[in-house]
VEXDO-361789 format. One record per residue (C-alpha): x, y, z; residue number from 0. Coordinates in pm, 1 decimal, decimal comma. Example, Ala and Ser with C-alpha at 12.3 -4.5 7.8 and 13.67 -1.06 7.14 Angstrom:
REM VEXDO-361789
> xx yy zz i
> 1230,0 -450,0 780,0 0
> 1367,0 -106,0 714,0 1
This chain:
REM VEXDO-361789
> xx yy zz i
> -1170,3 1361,3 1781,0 0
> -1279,2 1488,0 2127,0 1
> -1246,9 1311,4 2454,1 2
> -1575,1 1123,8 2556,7 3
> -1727,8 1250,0 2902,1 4
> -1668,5 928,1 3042,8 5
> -1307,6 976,2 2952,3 6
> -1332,3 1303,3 3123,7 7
> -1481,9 1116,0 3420,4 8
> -1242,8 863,6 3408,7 9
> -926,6 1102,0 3382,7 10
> -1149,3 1302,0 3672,3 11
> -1178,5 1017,2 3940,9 12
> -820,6 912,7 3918,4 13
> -747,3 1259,0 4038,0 14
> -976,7 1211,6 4312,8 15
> -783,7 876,9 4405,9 16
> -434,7 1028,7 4363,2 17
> -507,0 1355,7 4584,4 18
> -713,1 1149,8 4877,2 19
> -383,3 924,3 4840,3 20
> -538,2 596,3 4737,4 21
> -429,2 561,9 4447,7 22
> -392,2 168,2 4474,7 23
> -740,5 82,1 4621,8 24
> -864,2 -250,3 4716,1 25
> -1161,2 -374,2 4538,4 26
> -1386,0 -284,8 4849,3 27
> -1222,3 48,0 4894,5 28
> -1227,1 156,3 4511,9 29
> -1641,4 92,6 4517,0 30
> -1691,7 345,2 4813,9 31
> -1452,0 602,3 4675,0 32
> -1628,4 567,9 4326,3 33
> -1940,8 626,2 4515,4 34
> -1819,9 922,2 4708,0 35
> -1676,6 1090,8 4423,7 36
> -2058,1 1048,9 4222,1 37
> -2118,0 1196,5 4527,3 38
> -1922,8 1477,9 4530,2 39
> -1982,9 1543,2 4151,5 40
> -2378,6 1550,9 4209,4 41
> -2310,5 1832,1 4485,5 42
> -2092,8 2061,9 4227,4 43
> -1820,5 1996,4 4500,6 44
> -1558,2 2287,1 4534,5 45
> -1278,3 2010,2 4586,2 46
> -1383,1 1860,5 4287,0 47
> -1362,4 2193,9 4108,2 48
> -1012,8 2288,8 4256,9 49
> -894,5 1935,5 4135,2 50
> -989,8 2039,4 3813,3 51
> -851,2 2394,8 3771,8 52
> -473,9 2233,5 3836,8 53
> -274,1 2317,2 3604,7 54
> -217,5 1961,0 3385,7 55
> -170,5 1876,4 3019,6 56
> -573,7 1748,2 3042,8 57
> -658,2 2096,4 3183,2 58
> -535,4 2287,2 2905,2 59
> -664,1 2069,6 2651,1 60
> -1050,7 2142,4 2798,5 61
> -973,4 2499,0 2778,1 62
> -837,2 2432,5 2415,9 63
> -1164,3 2280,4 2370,7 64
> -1348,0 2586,0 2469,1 65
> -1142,2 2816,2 2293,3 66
> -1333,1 3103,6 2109,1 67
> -1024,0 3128,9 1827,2 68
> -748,7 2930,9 1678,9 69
> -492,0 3133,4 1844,7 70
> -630,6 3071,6 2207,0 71
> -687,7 2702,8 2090,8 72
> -339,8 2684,9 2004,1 73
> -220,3 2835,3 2234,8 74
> -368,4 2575,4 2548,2 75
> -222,9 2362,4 2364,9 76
> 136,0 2435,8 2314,9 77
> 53,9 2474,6 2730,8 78
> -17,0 2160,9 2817,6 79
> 266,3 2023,7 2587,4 80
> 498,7 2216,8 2771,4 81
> 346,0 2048,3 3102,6 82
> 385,5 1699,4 2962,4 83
> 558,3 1689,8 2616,2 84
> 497,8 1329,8 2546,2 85
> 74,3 1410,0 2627,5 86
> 11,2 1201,6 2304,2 87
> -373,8 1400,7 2220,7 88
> -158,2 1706,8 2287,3 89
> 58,2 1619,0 2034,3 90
> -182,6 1524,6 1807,7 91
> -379,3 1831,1 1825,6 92
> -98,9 2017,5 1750,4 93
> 6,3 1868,6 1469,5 94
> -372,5 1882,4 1332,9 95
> -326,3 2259,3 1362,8 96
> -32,8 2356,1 1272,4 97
> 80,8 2068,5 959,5 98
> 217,8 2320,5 702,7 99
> 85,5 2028,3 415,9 100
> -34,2 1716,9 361,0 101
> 301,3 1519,0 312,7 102
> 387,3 1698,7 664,2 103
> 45,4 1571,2 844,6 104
> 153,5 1242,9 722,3 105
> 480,4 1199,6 850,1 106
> 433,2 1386,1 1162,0 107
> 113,9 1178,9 1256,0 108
> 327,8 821,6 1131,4 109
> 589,1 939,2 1373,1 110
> 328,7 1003,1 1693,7 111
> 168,0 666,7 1614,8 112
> 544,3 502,9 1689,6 113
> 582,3 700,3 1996,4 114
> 207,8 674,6 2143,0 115
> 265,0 246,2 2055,1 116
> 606,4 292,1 2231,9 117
> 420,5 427,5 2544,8 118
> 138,8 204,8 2561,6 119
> 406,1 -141,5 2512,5 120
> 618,1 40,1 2805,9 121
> 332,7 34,3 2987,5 122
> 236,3 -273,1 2945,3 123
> -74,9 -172,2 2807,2 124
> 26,3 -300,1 2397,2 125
> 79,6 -659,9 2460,0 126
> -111,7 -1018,4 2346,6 127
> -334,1 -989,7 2649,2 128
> -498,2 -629,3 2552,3 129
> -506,8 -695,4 2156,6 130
> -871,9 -691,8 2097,8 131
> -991,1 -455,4 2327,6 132
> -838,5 -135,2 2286,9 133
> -1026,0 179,6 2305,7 134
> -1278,2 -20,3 2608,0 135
> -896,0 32,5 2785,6 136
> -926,3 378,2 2822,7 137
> -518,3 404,9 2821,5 138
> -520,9 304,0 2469,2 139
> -754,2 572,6 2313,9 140
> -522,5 859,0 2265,3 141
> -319,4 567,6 2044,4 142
> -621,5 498,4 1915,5 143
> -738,9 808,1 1801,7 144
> -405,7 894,6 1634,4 145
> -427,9 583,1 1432,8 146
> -793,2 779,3 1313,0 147
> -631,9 1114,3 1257,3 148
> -377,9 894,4 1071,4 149
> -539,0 707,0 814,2 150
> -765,7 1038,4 739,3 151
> -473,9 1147,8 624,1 152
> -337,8 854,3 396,2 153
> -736,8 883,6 236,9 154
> -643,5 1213,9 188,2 155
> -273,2 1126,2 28,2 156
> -448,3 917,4 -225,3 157
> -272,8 641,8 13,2 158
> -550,6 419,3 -33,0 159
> -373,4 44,7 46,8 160
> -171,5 224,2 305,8 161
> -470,8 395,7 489,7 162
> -648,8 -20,2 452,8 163
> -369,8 -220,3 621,8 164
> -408,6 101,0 898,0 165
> -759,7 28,2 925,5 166
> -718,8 -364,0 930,1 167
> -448,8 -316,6 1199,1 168
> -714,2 -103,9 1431,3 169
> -988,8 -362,1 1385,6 170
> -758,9 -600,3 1533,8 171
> -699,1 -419,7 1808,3 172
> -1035,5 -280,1 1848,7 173
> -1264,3 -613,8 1745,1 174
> -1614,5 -415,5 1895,3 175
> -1461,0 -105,9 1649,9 176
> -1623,5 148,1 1847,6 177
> -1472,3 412,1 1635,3 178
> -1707,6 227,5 1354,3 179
> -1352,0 189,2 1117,2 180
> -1533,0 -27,1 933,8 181
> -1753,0 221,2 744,7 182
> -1428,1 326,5 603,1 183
> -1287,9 -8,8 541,8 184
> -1540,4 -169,2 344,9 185
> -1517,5 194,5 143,3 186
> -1158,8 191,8 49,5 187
> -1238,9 -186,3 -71,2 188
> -1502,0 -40,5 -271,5 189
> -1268,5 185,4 -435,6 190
> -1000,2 -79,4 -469,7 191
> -1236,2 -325,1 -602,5 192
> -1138,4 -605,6 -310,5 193
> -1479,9 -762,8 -327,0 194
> -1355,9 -1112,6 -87,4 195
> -1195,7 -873,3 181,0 196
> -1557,0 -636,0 181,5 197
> -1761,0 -963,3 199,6 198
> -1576,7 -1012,2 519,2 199
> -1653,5 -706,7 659,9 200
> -2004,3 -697,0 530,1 201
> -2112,7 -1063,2 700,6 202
> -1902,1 -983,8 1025,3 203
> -2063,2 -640,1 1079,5 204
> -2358,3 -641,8 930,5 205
> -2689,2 -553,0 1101,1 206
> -3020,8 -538,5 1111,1 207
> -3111,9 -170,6 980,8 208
> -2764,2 -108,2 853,0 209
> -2750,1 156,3 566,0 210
> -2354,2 236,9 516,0 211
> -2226,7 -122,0 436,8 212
> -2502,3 -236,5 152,1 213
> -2460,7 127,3 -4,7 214
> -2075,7 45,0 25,1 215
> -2148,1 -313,2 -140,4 216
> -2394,7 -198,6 -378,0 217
> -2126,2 56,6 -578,1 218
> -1862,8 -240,5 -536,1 219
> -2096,5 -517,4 -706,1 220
> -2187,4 -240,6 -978,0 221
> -1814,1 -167,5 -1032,4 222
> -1690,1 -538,0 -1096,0 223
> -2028,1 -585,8 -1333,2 224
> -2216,4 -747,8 -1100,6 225
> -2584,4 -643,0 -1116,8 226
> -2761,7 -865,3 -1003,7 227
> -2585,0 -838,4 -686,1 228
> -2573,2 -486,9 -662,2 229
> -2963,4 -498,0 -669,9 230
> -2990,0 -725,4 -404,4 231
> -2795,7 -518,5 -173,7 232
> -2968,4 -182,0 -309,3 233
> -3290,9 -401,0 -167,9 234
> -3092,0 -430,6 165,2 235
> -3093,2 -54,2 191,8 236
> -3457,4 0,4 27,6 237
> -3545,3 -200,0 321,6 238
> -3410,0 -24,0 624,4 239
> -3379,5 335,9 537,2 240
> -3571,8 562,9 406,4 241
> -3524,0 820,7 118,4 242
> -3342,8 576,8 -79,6 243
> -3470,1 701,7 -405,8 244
> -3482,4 1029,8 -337,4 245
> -3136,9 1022,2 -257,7 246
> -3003,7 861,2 -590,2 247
> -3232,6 1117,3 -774,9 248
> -3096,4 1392,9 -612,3 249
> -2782,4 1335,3 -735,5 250
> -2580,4 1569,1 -954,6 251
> -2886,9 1796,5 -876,4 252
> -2891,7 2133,6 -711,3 253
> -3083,7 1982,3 -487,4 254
> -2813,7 1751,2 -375,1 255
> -2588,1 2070,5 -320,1 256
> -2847,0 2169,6 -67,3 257
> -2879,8 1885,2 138,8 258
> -2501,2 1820,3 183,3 259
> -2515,0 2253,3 300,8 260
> -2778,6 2196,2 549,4 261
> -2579,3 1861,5 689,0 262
> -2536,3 1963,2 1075,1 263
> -2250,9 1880,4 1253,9 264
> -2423,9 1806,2 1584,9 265
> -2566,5 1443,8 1446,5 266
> -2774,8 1321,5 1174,6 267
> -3083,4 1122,0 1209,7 268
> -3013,1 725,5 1104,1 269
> -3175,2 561,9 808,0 270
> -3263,8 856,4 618,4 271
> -3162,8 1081,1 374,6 272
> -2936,3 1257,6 622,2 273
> -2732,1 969,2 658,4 274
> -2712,6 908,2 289,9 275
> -2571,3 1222,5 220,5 276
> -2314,7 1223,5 511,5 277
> -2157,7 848,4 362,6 278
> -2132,1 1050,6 61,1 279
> -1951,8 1301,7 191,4 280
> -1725,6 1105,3 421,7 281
> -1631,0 889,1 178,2 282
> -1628,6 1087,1 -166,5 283
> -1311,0 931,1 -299,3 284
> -1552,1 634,8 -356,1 285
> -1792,6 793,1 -477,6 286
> -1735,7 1079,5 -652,3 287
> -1578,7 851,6 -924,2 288
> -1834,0 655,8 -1018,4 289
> -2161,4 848,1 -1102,4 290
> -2265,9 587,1 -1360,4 291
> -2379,1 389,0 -1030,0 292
> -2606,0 660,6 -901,8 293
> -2739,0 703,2 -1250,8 294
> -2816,4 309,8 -1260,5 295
> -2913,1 294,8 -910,1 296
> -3184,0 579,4 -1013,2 297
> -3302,3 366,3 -1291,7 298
> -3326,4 19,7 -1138,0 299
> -3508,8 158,6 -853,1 300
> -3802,7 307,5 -993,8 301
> -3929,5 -27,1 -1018,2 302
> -3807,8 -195,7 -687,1 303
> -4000,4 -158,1 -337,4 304
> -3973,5 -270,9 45,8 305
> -3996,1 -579,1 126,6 306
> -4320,4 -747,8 243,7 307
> -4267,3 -623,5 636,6 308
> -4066,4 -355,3 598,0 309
> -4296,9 -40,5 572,7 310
């Protein structure tokens, strides 16, 4: 998981403080120096620039970014490890890369979530007053993104009640869950059959025009025998996103095959079939279990349609 540009502009500007030395600013001063580096950045300003080329952990890691190979990509990295060895998205990349197996992704990411948690307590950045809003604390992201990279990996394992309490824990500290853990929450309850602790998540997060959580409660309902449920949430979806039944009758098709190929990994368009087919794929340990539900979901919606309103 990349670095956000206003990450990049964050990490960016507190360069700018630290090398005009002001790197405690009052209120009134830190407003003019935010507009005078805006400033400089709209001018393409060489000081900027020179600021940037430095040789720092964050440096390396944007040229890691931009690597044309693995090699080069690895090798930035080991650089800017060897800057600042406890750089926790460093670390983390280079553990994504070079994890001999599974078992050793696991254990290596388990023990860079202790140490990034370790960092963030010491700097007084883990405590009551911060629970909550991690990731809008830009401090806490690299934590927070390891704690991602993490519980990938326990979906992975097969670690499925592991990779949930994971997930719980970072919608605790993250209660706006900008890294949208949810989606795979209320999935790992589908496949565990927890259908009070996906309720939860369903009436907390649900929207208006939400497609991943009523496909998510619609296999769960139809897994613990609940029909008429499942159909009301299958109506949810009918509702606000389109393709619906082209996307259950695609299934096990060659036609599925090819829209799963053609998925781009620049985006997807929302509430259509692109979507669909990119909750299938992110989350196929729920679904690639259970194709009795698409088959059913086929059937029962030939003779469903949207709601009076709804298109």
């Amino acid at each position: 998981m990349a670095k956000s540009n206003s990450e990049r502009f964050y990490e960016g500007f507190q360069r700018f403080l630290a090398q005009s030395g002001h790197e405690q600013p009052t209120d009134g001063e830190m407003d003019a120096l935010l507009q005078e580096y805006v400033k400089l950045m709209n001018e393409d300003s060489p000081l900027l620039a020179s600021m940037a080329e430095e040789e720092s952990a964050d440096a390396f890691l944007d040229r890691a970014q931009e690597a044309k190979s693995q090699r080069e990509r690895l090798k930035w990295i080991r650089k800017a490890r060897e800057i600042e060895p406890d750089h926790v998205d460093a670390a983390l990349a280079e553990i994504e890369m070079t994890a001999k197996n599974p078992y050793e992704e696991e254990m290596l990411l388990c023990e860079l979530q202790q140490k990034a948690e370790k960092q963030l307590r010491e700097q007084g950045d883990f405590c009551k007053e911060t629970v909550g809003d991690f990731w809008l604390i830009v401090e806490t992201r690299p934590y927070m993104r390891v704690c991602h990279a993490y519980v990938e990996t326990l979906l992975m394992n097969r670690k499925m009640r592991l990779a949930a309490k994971e997930c719980e824990s970072m919608l605790r500290l993250c209660s706006r869950d900008n890294l949208g853990i949810r989606y795979t929450l209320i999935h790992i309850y589908a496949y565990l059959e927890e259908e009070k602790a996906a309720q939860k998540i369903f009436k907390k997060y649900h929207g208006v025009e939400e497609t991943r959580l009523p496909l998510a409660m619609a296999l769960l309902s139809y897994k613990l025998g609940k029909e008429e449920a499942a159909r009301r949430y299958l109506q949810v979806l009918l509702d606000n996103t389109t393709d619906v039944k082209q996307f259950f009758s695609a299934y096990g098709t060659k036609k599925m095959e090819t829209y799963i190929e053609t998925l781009s990994s620049y985006g997807y368009r929302p509430h259509t079939m692109e979507e669909l087919f990119l909750i299938f794929t992110d989350h196929l340990y729920a679904y690639g279990d259970a194709p009795a539900f698409f088959f059913w979901a086929k059937m029962v919606l030939r003779g469903m349609k949207r709601s009076a309103g709804k298109g």
